[in-house]
Structure formats: C-alpha cells, structure tokens
LUMMI-505455 format. One line per field, with one value per atom (N, C-alpha, C): residue number from 1; residue in three letters; atom name; x negated, y, z negated. Coordinates in steps of 0.2 Angstrom, whole numbers, plus 5000, padded with zeros to 4 digits. Each point is the difference from the previous one (the first is absolute). Example, Ala and Ser with C-alpha at 12.3 -4.5 7.8 and 13.67 -1.06 7.14 Angstrom:
2
n 1/1/1/2/2/2
res ALA/ALA/ALA/SER/SER/SER
atom N/CA/C/N/CA/C
px 4934/5004/4996/5002/4996/5004
py 4972/5006/5006/5005/5006/5005
pz 4961/5000/5000/5004/4999/4997
END
This chain:
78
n 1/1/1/2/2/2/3/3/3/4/4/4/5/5/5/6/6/6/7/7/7/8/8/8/9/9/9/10/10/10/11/11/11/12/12/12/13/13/13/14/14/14/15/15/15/16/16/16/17/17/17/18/18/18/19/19/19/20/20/20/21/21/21/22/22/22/23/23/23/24/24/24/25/25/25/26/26/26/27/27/27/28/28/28/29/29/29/30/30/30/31/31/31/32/32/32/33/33/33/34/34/34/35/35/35/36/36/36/37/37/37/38/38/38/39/39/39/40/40/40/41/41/41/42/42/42/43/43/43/44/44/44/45/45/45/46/46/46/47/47/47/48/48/48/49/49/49/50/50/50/51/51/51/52/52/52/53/53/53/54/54/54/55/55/55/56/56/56/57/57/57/58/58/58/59/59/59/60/60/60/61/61/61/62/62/62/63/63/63/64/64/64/65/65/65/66/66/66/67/67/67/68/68/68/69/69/69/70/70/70/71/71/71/72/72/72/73/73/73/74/74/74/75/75/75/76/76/76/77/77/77/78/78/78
res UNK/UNK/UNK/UNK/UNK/UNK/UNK/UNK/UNK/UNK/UNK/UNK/UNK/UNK/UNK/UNK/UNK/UNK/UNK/UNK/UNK/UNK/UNK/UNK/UNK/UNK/UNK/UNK/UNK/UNK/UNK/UNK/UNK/UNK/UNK/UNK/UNK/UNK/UNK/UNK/UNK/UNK/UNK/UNK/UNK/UNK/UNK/UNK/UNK/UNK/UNK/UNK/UNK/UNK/UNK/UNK/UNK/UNK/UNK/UNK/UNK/UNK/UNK/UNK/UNK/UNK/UNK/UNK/UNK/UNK/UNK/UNK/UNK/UNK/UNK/UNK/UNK/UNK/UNK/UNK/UNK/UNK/UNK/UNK/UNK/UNK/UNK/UNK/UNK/UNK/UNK/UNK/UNK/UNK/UNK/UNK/UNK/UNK/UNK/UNK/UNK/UNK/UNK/UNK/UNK/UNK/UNK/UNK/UNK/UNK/UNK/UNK/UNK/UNK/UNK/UNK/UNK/UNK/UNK/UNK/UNK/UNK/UNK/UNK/UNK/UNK/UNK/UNK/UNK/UNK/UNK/UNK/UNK/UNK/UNK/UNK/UNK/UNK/UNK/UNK/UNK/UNK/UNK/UNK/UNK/UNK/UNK/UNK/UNK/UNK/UNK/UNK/UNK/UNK/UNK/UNK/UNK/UNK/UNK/UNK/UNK/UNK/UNK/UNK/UNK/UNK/UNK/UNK/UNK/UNK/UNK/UNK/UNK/UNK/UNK/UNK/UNK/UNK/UNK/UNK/UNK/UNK/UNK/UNK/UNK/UNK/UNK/UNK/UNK/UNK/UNK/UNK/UNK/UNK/UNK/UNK/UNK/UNK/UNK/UNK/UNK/UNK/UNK/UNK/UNK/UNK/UNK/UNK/UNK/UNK/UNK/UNK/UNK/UNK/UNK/UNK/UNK/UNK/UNK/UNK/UNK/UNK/UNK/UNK/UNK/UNK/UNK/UNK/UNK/UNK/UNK/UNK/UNK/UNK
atom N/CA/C/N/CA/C/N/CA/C/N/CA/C/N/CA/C/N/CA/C/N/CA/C/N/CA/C/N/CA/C/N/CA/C/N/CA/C/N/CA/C/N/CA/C/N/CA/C/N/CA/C/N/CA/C/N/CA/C/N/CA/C/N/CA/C/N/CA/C/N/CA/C/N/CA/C/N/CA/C/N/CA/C/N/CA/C/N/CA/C/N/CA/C/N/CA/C/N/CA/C/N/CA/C/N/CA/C/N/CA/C/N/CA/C/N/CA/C/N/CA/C/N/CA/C/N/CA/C/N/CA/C/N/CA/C/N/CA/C/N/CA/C/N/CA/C/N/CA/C/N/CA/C/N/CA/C/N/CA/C/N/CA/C/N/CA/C/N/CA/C/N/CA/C/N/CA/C/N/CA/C/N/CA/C/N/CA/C/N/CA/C/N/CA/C/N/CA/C/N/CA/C/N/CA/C/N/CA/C/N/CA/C/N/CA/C/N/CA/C/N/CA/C/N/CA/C/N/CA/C/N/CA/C/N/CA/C/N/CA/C/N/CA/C/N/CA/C/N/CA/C/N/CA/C/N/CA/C/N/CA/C/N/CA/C/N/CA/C/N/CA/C
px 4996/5004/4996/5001/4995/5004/4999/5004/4997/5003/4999/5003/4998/5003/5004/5004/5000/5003/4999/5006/5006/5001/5010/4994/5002/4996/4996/4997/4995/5004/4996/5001/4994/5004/4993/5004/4997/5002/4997/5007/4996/5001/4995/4997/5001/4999/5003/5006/5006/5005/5005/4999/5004/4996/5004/5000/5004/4996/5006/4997/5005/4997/5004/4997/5002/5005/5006/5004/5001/5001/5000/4998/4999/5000/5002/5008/5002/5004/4998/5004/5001/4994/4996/5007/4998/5001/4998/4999/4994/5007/4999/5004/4994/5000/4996/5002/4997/5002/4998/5003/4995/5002/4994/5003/4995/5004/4999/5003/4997/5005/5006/5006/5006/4997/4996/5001/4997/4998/4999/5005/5001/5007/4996/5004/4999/5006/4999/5005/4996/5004/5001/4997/4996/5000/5007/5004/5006/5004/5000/5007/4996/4993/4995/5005/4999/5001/5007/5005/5005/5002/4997/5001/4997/4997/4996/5004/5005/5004/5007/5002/5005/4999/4994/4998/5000/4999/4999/5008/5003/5006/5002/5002/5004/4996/4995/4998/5002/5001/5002/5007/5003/5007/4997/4999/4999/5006/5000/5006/4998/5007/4998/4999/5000/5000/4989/4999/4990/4999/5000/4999/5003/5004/5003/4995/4999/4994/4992/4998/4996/4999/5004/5003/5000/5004/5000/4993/4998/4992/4998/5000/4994/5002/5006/5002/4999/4995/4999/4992/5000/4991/4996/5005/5000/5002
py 4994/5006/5006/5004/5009/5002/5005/5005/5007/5005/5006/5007/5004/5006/5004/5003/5004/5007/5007/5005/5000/5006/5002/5003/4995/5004/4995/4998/4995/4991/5000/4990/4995/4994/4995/4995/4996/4998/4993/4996/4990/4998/4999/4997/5007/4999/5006/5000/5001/4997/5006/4998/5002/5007/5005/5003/5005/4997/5004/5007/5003/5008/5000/5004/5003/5006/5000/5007/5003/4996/5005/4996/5003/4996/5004/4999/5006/4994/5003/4996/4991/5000/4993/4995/5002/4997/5002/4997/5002/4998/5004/5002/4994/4998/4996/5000/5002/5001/4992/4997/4994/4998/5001/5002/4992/4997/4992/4998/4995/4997/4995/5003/4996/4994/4994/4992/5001/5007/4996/5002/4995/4999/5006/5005/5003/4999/4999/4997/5002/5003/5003/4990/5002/4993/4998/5004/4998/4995/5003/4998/4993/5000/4994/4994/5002/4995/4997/5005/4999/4996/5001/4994/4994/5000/4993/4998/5003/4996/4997/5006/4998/4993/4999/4994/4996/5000/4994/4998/5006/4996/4999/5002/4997/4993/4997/4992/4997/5001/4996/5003/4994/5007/5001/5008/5005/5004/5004/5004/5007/5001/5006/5006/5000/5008/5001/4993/4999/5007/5000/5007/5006/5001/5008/4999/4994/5003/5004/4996/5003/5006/5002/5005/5006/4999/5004/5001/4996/5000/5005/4998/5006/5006/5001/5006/5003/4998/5005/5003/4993/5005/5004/5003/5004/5000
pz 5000/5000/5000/5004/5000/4996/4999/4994/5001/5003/5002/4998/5000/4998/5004/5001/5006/4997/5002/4998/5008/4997/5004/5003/5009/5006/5003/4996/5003/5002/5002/5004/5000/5003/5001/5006/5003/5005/4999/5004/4996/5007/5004/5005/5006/5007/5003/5002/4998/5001/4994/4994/4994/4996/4998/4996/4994/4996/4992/4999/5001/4997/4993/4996/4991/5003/4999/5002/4993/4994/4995/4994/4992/4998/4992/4998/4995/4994/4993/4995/5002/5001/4999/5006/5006/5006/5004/5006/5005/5008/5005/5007/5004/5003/5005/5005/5007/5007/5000/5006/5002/5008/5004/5007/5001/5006/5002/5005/5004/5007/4997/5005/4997/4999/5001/5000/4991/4997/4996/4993/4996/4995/4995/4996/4996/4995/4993/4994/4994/4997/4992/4997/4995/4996/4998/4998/4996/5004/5006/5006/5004/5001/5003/4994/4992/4993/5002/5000/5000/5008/5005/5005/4999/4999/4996/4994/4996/4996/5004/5004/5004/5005/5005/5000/4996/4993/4998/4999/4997/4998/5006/5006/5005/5000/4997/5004/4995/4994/4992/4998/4995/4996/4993/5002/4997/4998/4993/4999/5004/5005/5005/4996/4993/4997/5001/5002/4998/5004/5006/5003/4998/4998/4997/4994/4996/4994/5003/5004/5005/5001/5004/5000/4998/4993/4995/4997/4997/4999/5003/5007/5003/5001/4998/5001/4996/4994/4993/5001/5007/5002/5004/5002/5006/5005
END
C-alpha cells in the first residue's frame, strides 16, 4: 500500500490512463475528482461490500434484511 499526502489542487495519476485530483478537503472530508476510461469500474467500498453480500445471499437462504444491515452500516461512514 503507498500512502500519500495530497492538498485541495494537487493529483497523482496510477498508470497513464487514471487520475485523482484533491478538489477540497474541509471538516475532516476530502472531494476527489477521479477521471478514467469508462472500461474501468469505479465503487465506493461500501456499495463493492454490499454487492458481495447481495451475492452471497441470492446463492444461499439468507434473511433478506442481511443487506439493508450492510447498508445501513456503511451509511454511518461516509
């Protein structure tokens, strides 16, 4: 894992292809531009978690509320 600083203004770019710019960063949140070719998938970790449980329960019986739990979880982190 790199670990980088960036301020509001500045970027870094991950191959030639992708670039994340810092658009702001106020009351401990940060704005990120991220400019990329459509082929490639862009996803909040929350919502990647929550399709992966979605998966799981549609292949086993699962109580359907497993996903609203999720869900709600990650709504409390941003």
């Amino acid at each position: 894992m790199l670990i980088l600083q960036r301020k509001a203004g500045e970027s870094l770019t991950i191959g030639d292809e992708i670039e994340i710019s810092v658009l702001s960063v106020e009351a401990g949140r940060v704005r990120l531009a991220i400019q990329a070719p459509k082929s490639v998938s862009i996803l909040r970790s929350e919502l990647k978690t929550a399709a992966e449980v979605n998966r799981e329960a549609a292949g086993e019986e699962a109580p359907p509320l497993a996903l609203l739990d999720v869900l709600r979880d990650a709504g409390g982190q941003g």
